[in-house]
C-alpha positions in Angstrom: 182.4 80.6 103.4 180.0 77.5 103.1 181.4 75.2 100.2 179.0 73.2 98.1 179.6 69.6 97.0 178.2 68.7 93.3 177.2 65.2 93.0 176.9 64.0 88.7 175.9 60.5 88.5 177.9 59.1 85.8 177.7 55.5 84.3 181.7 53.7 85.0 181.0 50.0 83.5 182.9 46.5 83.8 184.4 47.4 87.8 186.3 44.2 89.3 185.8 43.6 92.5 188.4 43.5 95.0 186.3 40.6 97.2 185.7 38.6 94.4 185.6 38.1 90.3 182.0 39.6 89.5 181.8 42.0 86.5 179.4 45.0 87.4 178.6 47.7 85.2 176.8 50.1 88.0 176.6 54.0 88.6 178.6 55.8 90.4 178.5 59.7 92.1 181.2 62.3 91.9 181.2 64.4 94.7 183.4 67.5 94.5 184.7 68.9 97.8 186.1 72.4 98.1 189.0 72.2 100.7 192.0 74.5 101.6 194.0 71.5 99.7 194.0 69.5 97.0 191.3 67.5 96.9 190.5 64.2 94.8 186.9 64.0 93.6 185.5 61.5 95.6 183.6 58.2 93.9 180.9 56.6 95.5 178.2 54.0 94.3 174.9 55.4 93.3 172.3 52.6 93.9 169.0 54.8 93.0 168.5 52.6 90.4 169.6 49.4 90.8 167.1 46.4 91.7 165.7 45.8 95.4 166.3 42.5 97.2 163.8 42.3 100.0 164.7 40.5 102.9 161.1 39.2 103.3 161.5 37.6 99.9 164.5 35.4 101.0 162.6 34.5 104.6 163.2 37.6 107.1 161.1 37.2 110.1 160.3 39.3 113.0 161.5 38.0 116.2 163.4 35.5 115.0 166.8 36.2 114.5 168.5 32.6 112.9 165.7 33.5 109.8 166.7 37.3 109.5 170.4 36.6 109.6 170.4 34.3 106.9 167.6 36.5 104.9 170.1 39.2 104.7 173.0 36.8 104.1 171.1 35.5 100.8 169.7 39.1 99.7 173.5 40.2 99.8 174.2 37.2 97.8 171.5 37.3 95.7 172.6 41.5 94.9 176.2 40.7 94.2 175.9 37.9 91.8 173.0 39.9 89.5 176.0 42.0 89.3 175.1 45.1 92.2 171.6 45.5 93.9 169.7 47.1 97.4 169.1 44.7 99.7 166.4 46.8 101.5 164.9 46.0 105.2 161.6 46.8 105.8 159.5 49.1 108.5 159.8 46.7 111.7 162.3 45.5 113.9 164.5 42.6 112.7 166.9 40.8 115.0 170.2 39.3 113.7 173.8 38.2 114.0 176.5 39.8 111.9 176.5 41.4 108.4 179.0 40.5 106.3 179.4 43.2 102.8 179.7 41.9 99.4 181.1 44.3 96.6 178.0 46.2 94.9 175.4 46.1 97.2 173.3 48.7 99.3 172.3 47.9 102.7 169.2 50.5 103.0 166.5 50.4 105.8 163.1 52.1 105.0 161.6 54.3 107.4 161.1 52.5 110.9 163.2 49.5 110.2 165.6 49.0 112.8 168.2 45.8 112.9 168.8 44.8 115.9 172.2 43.3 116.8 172.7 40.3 118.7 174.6 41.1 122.3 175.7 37.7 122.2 179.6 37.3 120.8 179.4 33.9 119.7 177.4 35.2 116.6 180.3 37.3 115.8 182.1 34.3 115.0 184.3 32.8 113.7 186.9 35.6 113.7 187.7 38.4 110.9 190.4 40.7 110.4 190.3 43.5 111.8 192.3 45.8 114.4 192.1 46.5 117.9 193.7 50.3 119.0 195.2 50.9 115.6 197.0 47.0 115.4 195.6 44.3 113.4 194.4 41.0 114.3 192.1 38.2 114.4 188.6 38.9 116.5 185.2 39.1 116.5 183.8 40.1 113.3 182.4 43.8 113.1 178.6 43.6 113.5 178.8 45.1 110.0 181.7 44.3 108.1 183.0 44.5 104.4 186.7 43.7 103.9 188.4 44.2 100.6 185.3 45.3 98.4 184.2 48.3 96.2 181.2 50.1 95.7 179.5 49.5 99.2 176.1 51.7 100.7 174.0 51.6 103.9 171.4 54.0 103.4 167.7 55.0 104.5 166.4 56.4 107.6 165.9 53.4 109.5 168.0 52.2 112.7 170.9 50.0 113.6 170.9 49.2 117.0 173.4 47.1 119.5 172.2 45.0 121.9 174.5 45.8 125.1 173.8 42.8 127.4 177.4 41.4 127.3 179.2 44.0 125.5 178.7 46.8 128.5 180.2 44.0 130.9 183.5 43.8 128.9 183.7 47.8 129.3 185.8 46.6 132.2 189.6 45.7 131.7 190.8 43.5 133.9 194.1 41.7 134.1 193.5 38.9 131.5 192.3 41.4 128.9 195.5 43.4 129.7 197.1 40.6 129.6 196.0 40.0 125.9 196.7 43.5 125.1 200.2 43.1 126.5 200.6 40.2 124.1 198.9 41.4 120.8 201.3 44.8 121.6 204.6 42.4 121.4 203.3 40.6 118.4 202.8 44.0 116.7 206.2 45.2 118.0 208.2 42.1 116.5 206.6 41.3 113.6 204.3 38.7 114.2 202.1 37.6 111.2 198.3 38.9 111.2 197.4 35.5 111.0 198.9 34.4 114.3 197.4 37.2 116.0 194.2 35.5 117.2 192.6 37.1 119.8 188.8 35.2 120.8 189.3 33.3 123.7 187.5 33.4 126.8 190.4 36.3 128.7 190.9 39.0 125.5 187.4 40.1 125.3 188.1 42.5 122.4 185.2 43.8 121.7 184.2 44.7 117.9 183.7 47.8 116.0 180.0 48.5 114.7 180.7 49.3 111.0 183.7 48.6 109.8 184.8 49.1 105.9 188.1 47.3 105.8 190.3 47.8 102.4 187.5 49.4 100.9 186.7 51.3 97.9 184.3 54.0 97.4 181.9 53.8 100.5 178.5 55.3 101.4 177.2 55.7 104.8 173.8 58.0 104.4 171.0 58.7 106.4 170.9 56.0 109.3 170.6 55.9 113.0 173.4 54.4 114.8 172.5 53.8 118.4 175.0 52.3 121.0 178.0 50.2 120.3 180.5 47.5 121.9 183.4 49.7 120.6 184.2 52.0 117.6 181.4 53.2 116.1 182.3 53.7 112.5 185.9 52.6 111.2 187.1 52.7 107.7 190.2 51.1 107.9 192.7 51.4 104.7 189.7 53.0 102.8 189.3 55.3 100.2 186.5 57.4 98.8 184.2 57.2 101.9 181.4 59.8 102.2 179.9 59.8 105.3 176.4 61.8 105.5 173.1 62.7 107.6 174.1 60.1 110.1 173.0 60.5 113.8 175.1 58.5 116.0 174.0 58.4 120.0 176.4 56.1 121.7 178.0 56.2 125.7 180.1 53.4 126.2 183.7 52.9 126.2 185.7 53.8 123.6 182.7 54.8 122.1 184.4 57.2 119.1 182.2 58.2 116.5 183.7 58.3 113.6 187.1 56.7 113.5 189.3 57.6 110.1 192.2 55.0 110.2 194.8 55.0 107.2 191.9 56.2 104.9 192.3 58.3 102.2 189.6 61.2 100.6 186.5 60.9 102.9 183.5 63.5 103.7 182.0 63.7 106.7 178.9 66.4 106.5 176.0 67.4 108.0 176.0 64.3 111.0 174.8 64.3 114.6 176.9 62.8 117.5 176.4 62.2 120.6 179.5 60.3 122.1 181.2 58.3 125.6 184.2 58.9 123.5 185.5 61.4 120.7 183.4 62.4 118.3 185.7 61.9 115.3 188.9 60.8 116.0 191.4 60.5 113.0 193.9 57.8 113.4 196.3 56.0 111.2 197.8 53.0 113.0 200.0 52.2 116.3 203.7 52.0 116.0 205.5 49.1 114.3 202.3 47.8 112.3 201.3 51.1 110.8 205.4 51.5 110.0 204.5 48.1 108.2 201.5 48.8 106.3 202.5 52.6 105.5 199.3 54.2 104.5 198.8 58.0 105.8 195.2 59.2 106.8 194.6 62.2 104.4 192.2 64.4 102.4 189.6 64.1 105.0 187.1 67.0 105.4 184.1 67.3 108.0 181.7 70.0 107.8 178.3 71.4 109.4 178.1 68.6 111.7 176.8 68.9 115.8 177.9 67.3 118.8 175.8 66.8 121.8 178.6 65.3 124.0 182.2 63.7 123.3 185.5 63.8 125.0 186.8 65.9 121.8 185.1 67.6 118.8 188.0 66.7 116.5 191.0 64.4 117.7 194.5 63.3 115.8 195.6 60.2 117.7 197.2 58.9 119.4 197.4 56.1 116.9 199.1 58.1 114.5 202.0 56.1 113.4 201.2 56.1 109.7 200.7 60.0 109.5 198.3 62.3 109.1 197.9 65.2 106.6 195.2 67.9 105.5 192.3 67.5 107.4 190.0 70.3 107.4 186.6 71.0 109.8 184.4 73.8 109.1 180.8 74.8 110.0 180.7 72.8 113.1 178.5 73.0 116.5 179.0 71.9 120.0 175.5 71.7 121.3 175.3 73.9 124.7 175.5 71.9 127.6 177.6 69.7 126.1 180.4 68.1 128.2 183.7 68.4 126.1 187.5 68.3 126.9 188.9 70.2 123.5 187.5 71.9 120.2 190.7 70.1 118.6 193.3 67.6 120.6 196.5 66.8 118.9 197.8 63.4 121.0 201.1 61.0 120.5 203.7 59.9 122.5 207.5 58.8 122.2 206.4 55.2 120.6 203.9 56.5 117.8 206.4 58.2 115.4 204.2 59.2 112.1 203.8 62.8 111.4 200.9 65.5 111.9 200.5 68.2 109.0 197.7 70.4 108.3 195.3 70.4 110.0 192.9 73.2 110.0 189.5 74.5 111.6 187.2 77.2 110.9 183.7 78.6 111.5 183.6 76.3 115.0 180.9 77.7 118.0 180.9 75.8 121.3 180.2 76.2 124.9 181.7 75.5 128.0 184.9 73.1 127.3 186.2 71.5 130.6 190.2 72.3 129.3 191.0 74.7 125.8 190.3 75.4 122.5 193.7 73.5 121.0 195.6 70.9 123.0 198.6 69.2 121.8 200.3 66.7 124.1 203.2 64.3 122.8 203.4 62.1 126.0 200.1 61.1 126.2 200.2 57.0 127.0 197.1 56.1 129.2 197.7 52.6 130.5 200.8 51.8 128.4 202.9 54.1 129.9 203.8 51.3 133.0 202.2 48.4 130.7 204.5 47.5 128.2 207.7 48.6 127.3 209.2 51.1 124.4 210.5 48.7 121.8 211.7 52.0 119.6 211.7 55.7 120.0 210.3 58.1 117.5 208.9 61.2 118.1 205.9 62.5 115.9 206.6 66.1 114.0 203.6 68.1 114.0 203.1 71.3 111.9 200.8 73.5 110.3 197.7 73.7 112.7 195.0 76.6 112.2 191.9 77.3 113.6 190.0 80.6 112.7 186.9 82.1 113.9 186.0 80.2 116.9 183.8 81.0 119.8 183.0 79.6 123.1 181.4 80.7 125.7 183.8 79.1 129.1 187.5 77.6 128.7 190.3 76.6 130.6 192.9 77.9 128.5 192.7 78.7 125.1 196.0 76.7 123.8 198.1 73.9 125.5 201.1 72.8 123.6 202.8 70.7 125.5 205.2 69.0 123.3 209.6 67.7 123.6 212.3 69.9 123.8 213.8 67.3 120.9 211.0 67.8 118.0 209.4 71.0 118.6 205.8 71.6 117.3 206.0 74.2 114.0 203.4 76.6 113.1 200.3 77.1 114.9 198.2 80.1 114.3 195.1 80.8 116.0 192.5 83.6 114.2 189.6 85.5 115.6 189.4 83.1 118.7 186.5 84.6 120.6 185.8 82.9 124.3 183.5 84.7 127.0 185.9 83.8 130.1 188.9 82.0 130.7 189.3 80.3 134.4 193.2 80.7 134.1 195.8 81.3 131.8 195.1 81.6 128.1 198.2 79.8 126.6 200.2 77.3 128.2 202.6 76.7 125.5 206.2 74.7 125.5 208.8 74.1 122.8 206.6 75.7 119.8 208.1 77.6 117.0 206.1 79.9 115.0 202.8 80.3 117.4 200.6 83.4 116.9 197.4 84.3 118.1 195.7 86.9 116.2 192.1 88.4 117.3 
């Protein structure tokens, strides 16, 4: 069953904004979102109407990137104090150094624009915060950034592009950037202030997410081309009401998720391309202690009739999952052919992460060869931190309620690989009309799961 969404632009006057004291009276859109849950009607600005800020008005040049980056600066100004506006980028390509959101404003790029991102971290200064691997801290600012504001767009069909120069060299991790990772983990772990937690020096070499919409409210991502990144591609971060449309991401580097859901609340993700180094969305809600402190689940988040050209997963939970994660539902989704992939969904935690998993359901999913199964659920999965850094307090992660129906491939591994402790058994996974061509060895590989059934 395809679901519709019905978007009624409604007039909601005299908003305060969370980054600042500016009245607005601007227009909003409902969009309504058949789920398998309860889902809120999602808000998000509607800026069809509002007046245009063009950067070449405020001194935008080609080929000169001090001009463009203080263009766009001024147009967001300029948008926010007449009380909401688009600041729109022209046909062209326009060089520049961070974007920083005000509350109100559209960032929309016309057909052939493209902003082109500096490769150079010193104009991602001074530092923001913002999170590395599901902890917070003090770093680079996002190449686009909006922290603690409502009513936020980019839209059009132009491009955002990173320059990779530098960023592609810190893809390596050394010992002094696991060194810093070491530290910021203890700071995490004890209850070290954000503030403290600074992490641009000339050893951390953090590198920063390309969007990121931190303590937002009602977020539109529509129509753009997203192409490479130094980390994360797009992160909403403590969000909520975040609709995320006709997007096509292409990006190969590491940790090169697309779409990154981190204790955000009622978001859409429909009809995207992505083409990945790294998951292509990967639902995530905070690591350990600091998502313990901040206490905001991931939930309400529903993807639909999206494609995936390459990632390590179609749809992961984790393994920063501390804060919890509940009903998220994917439907109508493609795995291009050829693709390379590791699961269709891949459940991940480990014995630090506590959190819980709940509801989490698939359907209407068609896919190729996967290099390992349908499902995977692992609950000691720890990558370098395993030996790295120590386990300041055990909790284990409940997971329950997973379904996936009508699912085909064409070559797997296995079909399901639970793999989860004798001490907090997974509950309730049931697998529906799961149709796979061949199977190079056994179909489930399952251990300590109560309540699994696999119906064809």
């Amino acid at each position: 069953m395809k679901y519709q969404f019905y978007a009624i632009s409604v007039l909601l006057g005299l908003l305060w904004s969370s980054c600042s004291e500016k009245k607005v009276t601007i227009r909003m859109e409902e969009v309504k979102v058949a789920a398998p849950f309860e889902m809120p009607v999602i808000k998000v600005p509607d800026f069809s109407e509002a007046k245009r800020f063009l950067i070449t008005d405020f001194g935008a040049k080609q080929e000169d990137q001090e001009a463009t980056s203080k263009a766009i600066e001024q147009a967001i100004t300029a948008a926010f104090e007449h009380g909401g506006g688009k600041v729109v980028v022209p046909a062209g390509e326009w060089p520049t150094a961070k974007i920083h959101f005000k509350s109100n404003v559209n960032l929309h790029l016309e057909e052939g624009a493209v902003l082109l991102f500096s490769g150079d971290p010193q104009d991602y200064l001074p530092a923001v915060q913002t999170t590395w691997e599901g902890m917070e801290c003090f770093n680079y600012s996002p190449l686009i950034y909006a922290f603690e504001c409502q009513n936020v767009a980019i839209t059009g069909t132009g491009e955002l592009r990173a320059k990779m120069d530098i960023w592609k060299v810190w893809f390596a991790r050394p010992k002094p950037h696991m060194e810093s990772l070491k530290r910021l983990y203890g700071q995490a772990a004890k209850g070290v202030t954000v503030e403290e937690r600074q992490f641009v020096n000339d050893t951390s070499h953090f590198r920063p997410q390309f969007i990121q919409f931190n303590r937002c409210q009602n977020v539109l991502l529509e129509g753009v081309k997203i192409r490479n990144s130094p980390f994360w591609v797009i992160h909403p971060f403590m969000s909520k009401d975040v609709v995320i449309r006709k997007v096509n991401v292409y990006a190969h580097g590491h940790n090169n998720d697309g779409v990154d859901p981190e204790m955000s609340q009622n978001m859409l993700i429909e009809d995207c391309v992505f083409d990945q180094g790294d998951d292509a969305i990967a639902v995530k809600s905070g690591r350990n202690q600091d998502a313990w402190r901040l206490n905001m689940p991931t939930k309400n988040v529903v993807i639909r009739n999206c494609l995936v050209k390459n990632g390590h997963q179609l749809l992961a939970i984790g393994s920063e999952l501390s804060g919890g994660v509940e009903n998220v539902y994917m439907e109508n989704c493609e795995v291009e052919a050829g693709a390379k992939l590791n699961h269709l969904l891949f459940i991940k935690t480990n014995e630090r992460r506590g959190g819980y998993v709940s509801n989490i359901q698939m359907k209407n999913i068609k896919s190729g060869k996967i290099d390992k199964g349908i499902l995977g659920i692992e609950t000691d999965v720890l990558y370098q931190w395993r030996d790295l850094v120590p386990t300041y307090e055990r909790r284990l992660t409940p997971i329950k309620e997973v379904f996936m129906e009508n699912v085909e491939a064409t070559d797997v591994a296995f079909v399901s690989r639970i793999q989860a402790n004798a001490e907090e058994p997974v509950e309730n996974v049931q697998l529906k009309n799961i149709q796979v061509d061949s199977i190079r060895g056994e179909a489930l590989l399952n251990e300590n799961v109560n309540g699994f059934k696999l119906d064809n």
